[in-house]
N, C-alpha and C positions, 0 to 999 in steps of 0.2 A: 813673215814679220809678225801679223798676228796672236802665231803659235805662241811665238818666242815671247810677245808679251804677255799672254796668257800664263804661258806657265811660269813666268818672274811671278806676279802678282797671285798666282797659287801660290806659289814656293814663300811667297811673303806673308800669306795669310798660314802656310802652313808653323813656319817658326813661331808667329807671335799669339795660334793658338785662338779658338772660340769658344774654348769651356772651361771648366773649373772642376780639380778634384780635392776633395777635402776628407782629411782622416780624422776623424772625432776621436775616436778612442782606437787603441791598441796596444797589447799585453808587452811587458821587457821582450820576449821571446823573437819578437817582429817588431824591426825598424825601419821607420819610413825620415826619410832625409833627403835634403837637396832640394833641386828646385828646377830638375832637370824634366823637360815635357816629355808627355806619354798617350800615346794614340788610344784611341778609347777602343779599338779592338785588339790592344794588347792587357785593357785589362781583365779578358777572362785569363789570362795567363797571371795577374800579379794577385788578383780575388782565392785563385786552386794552388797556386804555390804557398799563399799564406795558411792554407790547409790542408796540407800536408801531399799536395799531388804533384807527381813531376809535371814541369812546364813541357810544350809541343814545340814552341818555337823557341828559335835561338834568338830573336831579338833582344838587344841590351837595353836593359833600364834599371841606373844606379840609385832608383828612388827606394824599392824595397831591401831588405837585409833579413833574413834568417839567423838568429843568433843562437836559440837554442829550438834544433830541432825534434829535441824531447818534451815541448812542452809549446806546443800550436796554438793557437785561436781554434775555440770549440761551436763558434759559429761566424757567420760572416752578416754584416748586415747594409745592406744599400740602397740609398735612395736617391731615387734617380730625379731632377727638377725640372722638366722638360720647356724649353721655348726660351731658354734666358741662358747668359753666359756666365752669368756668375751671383750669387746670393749675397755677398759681400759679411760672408759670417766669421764674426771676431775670432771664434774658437779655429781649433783643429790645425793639421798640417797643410796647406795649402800647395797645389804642383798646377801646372796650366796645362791645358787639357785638348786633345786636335780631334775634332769630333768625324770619326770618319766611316761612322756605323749610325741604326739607328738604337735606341735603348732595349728595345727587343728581340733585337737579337746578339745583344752582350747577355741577355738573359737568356736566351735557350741555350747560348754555347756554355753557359757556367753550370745551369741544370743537365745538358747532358752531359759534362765531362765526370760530375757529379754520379750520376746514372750508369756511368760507363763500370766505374766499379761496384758501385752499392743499391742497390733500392732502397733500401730501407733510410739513408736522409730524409732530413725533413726539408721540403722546397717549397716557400712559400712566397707565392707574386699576389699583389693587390696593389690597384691603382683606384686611388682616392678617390679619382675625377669621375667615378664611374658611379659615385653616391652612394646614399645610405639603404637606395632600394634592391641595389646588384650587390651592396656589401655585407647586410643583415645578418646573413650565416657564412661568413669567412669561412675562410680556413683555420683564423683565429678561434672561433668562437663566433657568437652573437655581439656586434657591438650596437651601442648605447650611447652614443656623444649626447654633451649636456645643450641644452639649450645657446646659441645667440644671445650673451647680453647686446644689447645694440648701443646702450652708453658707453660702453668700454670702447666704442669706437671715434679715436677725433678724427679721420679723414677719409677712412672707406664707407661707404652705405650700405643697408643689406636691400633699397629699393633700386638697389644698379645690380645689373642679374651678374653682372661677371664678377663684381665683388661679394655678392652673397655665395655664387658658388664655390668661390676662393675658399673665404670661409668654414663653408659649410666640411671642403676638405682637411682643413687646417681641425677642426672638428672632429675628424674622423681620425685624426692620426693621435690625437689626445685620448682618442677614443681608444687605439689600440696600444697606448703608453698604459693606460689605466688595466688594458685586457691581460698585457704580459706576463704581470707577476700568477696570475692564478690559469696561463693557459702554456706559456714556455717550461719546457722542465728541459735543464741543461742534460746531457748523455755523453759520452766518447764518443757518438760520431758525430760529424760538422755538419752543421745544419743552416742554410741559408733562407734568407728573409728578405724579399727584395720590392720595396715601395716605388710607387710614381706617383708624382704630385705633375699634373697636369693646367690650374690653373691660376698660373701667377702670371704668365704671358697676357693673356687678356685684359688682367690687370692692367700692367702696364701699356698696352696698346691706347687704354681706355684713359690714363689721367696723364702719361707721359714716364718715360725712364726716370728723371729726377725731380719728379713731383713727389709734395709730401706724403699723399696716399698710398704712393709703390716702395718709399721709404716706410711707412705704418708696417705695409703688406710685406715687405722682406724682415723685420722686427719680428711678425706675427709668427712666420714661416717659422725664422731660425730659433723661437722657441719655442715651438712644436718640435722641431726635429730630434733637439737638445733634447725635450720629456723622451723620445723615443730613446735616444741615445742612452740617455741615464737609466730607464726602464732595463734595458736591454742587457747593460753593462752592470747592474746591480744582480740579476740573474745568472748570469753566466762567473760572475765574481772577477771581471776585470777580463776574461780569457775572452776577446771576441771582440775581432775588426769592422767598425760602424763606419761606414763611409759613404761621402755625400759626392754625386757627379751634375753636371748640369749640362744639357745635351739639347741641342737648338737643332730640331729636324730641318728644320728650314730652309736654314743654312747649306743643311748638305746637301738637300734635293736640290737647292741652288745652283750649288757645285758640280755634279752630279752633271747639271741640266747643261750648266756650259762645257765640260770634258765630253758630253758625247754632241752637244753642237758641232765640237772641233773636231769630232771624228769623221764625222759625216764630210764634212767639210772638206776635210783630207783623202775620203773615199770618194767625194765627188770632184777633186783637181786628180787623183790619180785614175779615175773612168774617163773624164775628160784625155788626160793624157793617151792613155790606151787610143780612144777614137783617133787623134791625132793623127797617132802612129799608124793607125790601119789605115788611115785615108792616105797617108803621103805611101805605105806598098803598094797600095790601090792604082794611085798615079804613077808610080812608078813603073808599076807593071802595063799600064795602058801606054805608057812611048817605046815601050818594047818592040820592034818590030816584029822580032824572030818569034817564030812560036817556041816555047818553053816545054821543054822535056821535065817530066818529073818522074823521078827514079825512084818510082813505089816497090813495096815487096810484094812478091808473091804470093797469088792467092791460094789458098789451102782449104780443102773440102773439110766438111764437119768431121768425118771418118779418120780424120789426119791423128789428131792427139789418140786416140784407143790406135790406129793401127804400130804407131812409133811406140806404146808403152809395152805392146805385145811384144815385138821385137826387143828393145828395153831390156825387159823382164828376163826373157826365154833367156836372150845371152848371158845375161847374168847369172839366173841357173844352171846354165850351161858350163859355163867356166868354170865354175865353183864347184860343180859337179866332177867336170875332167879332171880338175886339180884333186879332189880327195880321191879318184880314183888312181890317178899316180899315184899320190903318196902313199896308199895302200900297197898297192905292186910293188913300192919301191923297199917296203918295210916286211915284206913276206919271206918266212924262213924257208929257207929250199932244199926242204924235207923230200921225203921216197913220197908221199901225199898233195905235192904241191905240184902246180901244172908246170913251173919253173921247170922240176928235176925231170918232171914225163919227156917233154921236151928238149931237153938236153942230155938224156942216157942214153950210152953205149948200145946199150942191153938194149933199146927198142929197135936201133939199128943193125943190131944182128940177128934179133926176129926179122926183119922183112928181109 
């Protein structure tokens, strides 16, 4: 009974979805439509399809469209929100989103399918949350964010560490809006870019979901993202899919944590079971009066398998052997030279 409620109450969280996917930009060539949800380990399949790779899996999802596949997306770009389900940003296409992976490993499967044909892409991961002392010499370039005004701020503080770190990432990603026009140079091959913004969660932990400060804080985000956006897409000249996911680890190790609860669960009523069973032939066999004959096979010396292959073998040589020997005999011309004619003339029997 358990079970069966468990997996309603998956199945209910599964439809209605814990993350958000958002398309910022994307060229006539690829259309995104609908409002149909899509597992967040289907989207290294809808990320390598917009770039011109066959898909792996046959799962359906009527959200992307190919329309002209002479004329792709020349790079891809993603940013991933980590700890929140949704940004609540005005722009872009909006799909709801079943987070059923973690963000890191949407990115090795999209790097290697990447890698599978080309080396030579550009694959570039940076995660904000890692600061200015791990990000100094990107893969970008050097980045340079400007100063904290700390007036520009009505509701977050930079003496609360979790909203200065916010910040300080929000920062870096201005920082890499401002790096792109003089460090991206568009090519023919597709090149992916892939951000993590790690702390807006703490954020909200710290003044509440709908306080004004996480309101301030999601403002702040979605026009950082938008500079990156617009950077990105002024670069490439419109050819190139910016897309926003937001992916609650949380959650899933959540999930996770109770689907192998219930496994255990189930492997400890089915050992349980088992015992059961062996104690009641246990008793069953002790009112047995008669003693119990058990009709094992026979035992066989180690020497058994080699002396049966010997035998085996030989006869089958043997056969094969007799047989082309007929057929030889039976195809010989019975010539004055063959032992056929020796044996069967007149003339030998009238020498002796």
């Amino acid at each position: 009974m358990l079970k069966i409620i468990f997996l309603a109450v998956f199945a209910i969280g599964t439809v209605l979805a814990d993350g958000e996917l958002i398309i910022l930009n994307n060229p006539a060539s690829v259309q995104f439509e609908g409002s149909q949800i899509i597992n967040q380990s289907f989207l290294k399949e809808v990320f390598t399809v917009v770039l011109g790779y066959t898909p792996k899996l046959t799962q359906p999802w009527d959200g992307v469209t190919i329309r002209d596949p002479f004329a792709l997306p020349e790079a891809l770009v993603s940013i991933a929100i980590e700890g929140v389900e949704s940004v609540k940003s005005p722009r872009g296409k909006h799909f709801p989103l079943n987070v059923d992976e973690v963000e890191e490993t949407t990115w090795q499967a999209v790097s290697r399918r990447l890698e599978e044909r080309d080396n030579n892409n550009t694959l570039v991961r940076i995660c904000v949350g890692d600061g200015l002392d791990a990000l100094g010499q990107s893969a970008l370039g050097e980045l340079k964010p400007n100063p904290v005004d700390a007036s520009s701020l009505k509701h977050l503080s930079l003496s609360n560490e979790e909203d200065q770190k916010f910040i300080e990432e929000l920062q870096l990603l201005r920082a890499i809006a401002q790096k792109i026009p003089s460090t991206v140079t568009a090519n023919s091959k597709p090149d992916v870019y892939w951000f993590v913004v790690s702390g807006l969660r703490p954020v909200m932990d710290l003044h509440g979901k709908d306080s004004e400060a996480t309101k301030e804080a999601l403002k702040l985000l979605n026009d950082a993202v938008n500079d990156v956006s617009n950077a990105f897409t002024d670069i490439y000249n419109g050819q190139v899919v910016v897309a926003v996911f937001t992916n609650d680890a949380n959650k899933l190790r959540n999930t996770r944590s109770v689907e192998s609860r219930v496994r255990r669960e189930e492997k400890a009523g089915e050992l349980e079971n088992l015992d059961a069973a062996a104690q009641n032939f246990t008793d069953t066999l002790n009112k047995i009066d008669k003693p119990i004959t058990l009709r094992l096979s026979k035992r066989y010396s180690a020497n058994y398998p080699v002396i049966f292959n010997i035998f085996l073998w030989f006869g089958v040589v043997f056969f094969f052997s007799l047989l082309a020997i007929c057929i030889a005999i039976a195809g010989m011309d019975p010539g004055r030279d063959s032992i056929i004619y020796r044996m069967t003339s007149n003339r030998m029997k009238k020498d002796n």
